[in-house]
Every structure is written in C-alpha cells, then in structure tokens.
Residue, then its C-alpha position, 0 to 999 in steps of 0.5 A: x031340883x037338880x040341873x040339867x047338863x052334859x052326859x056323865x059317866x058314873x060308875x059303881x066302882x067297889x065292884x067293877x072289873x078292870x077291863x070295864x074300867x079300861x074301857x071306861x078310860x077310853x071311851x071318857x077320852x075319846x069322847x070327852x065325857x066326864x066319868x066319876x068312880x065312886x067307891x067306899x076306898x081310893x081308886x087309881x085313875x090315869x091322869x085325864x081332865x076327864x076322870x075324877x074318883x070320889x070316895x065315899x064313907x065305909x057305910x054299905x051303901x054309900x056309893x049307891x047313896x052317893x051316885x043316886x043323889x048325883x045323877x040325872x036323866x042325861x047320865x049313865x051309871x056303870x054298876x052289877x047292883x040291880x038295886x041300884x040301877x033300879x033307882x037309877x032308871x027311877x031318875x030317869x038316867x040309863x044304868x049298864x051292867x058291866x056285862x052289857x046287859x042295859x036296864x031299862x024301865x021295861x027290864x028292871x023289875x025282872x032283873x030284881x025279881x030275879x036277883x031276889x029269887x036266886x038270893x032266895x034259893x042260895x040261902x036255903x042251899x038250893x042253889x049255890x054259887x053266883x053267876x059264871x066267871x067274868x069273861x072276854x064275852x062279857x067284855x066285849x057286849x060291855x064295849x058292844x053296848x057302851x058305844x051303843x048307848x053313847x052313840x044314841x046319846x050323841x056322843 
C-alpha cells in the first residue's frame, strides 16, 4: 500500500519539451513541490533541493513502469503518452499533456480511443504525420492549466 503524503511532480521526461521543463523548474521553486524527471538517459536539472532525476532502464517502458509504481492519488504526472496517463488517473492521480490538455477519468477513454484511431489510420497511409509543430500556444495553456491544477490542490 503506498503512503500518503504531499503533492509531487513527476514527469515523463524522454519526451518533454524544454519550455515545459522550464515551467516545471519554477513552478517546483516557487511552490516548494518535489518534481521527479524520470527518463531512460541522464537529464540536466538546475540545482534545486526540490528536483531530482531518476533514470531509469533502456526497456521501452521503464519511465512509465517506473512513474506507475510511484505515484499516488496526491500527484501529478507531466507526460504525451495517453497510455500512461490512462494508468495514472487509474490511481487516482492527475496527469497533464505538455499541451495543457488534463486527462481526466471522464476524458481519458477518448483520448486512447483517439490515439488508437489515428495509429490506425497512419499504418495504413491513410493518414500520415502526427500532431501540428509544439508551439507558444501550447506553452502558454500548459502554464494555463499547470497553475490551475496546483492552485485547486493548494498549493
């Protein structure tokens, strides 16, 4: 059983972008939140007593595996990857895309329904290309949503 205990940060870090790592960076400082970045390689953190990388094993899964086993209902998890936030609401926990989009037990299904569509529809040509370039917008909802969420957490 796992304990119960502050808000934490934990993002899938293979994949995020540095403007949401940025963000990620003030928001643990300013509000004192413990942010883990979990990924598969070494990732550079500013000196902070409140960031800390944990790098994980070369399997395709090993962030997610590791994230999964270490959250609980008071975290938040930073990642893209639906399959992973659809395991991190399973728990209880909230997960946030680095677009701003907050998967939630209502949205989630759809999200992976989706995701599993579009797969389909690239592997047989149909359509091909993933979603449009990161951009300022997509920063900007991220901040938009991340100080949201934290705000209705309290902290």
């Amino acid at each position: 059983m796992k304990e119960t205990r502050a808000l934490r940060i934990f993002v899938d870090a293979d994949a995020c972008p540095a403007p949401i790592r940025d963000i990620l960076f003030r928001a643990a400082d300013r509000r004192g939140i413990e942010t883990i970045f979990v990924a598969n390689r070494d990732v550079r953190l500013p000196r902070s007593p409140n960031l800390r990388a944990e790098r994980v094993g070369a399997d395709f899964d090993a962030a997610d595996e590791w994230i999964v086993e270490n959250v609980t209902p008071e975290d938040l998890v930073i990642t893209a990857d639906v399959p992973l936030a659809a395991k991190v609401v399973e728990v209880g926990a909230i997960a946030l895309n680095p677009r701003g989009t907050l998967y939630t037990e209502e949205s989630v299904q759809e999200h992976l329904s989706r995701r599993d569509l579009m797969d389909e529809l690239r592997s047989t040509g149909v359509v091909t290309g993933g979603p449009p370039a990161f951009g300022p917008s997509d920063v900007q909802a991220f901040a938009n949503a991340l100080d949201r969420t934290l705000t209705r957490r309290g902290r």
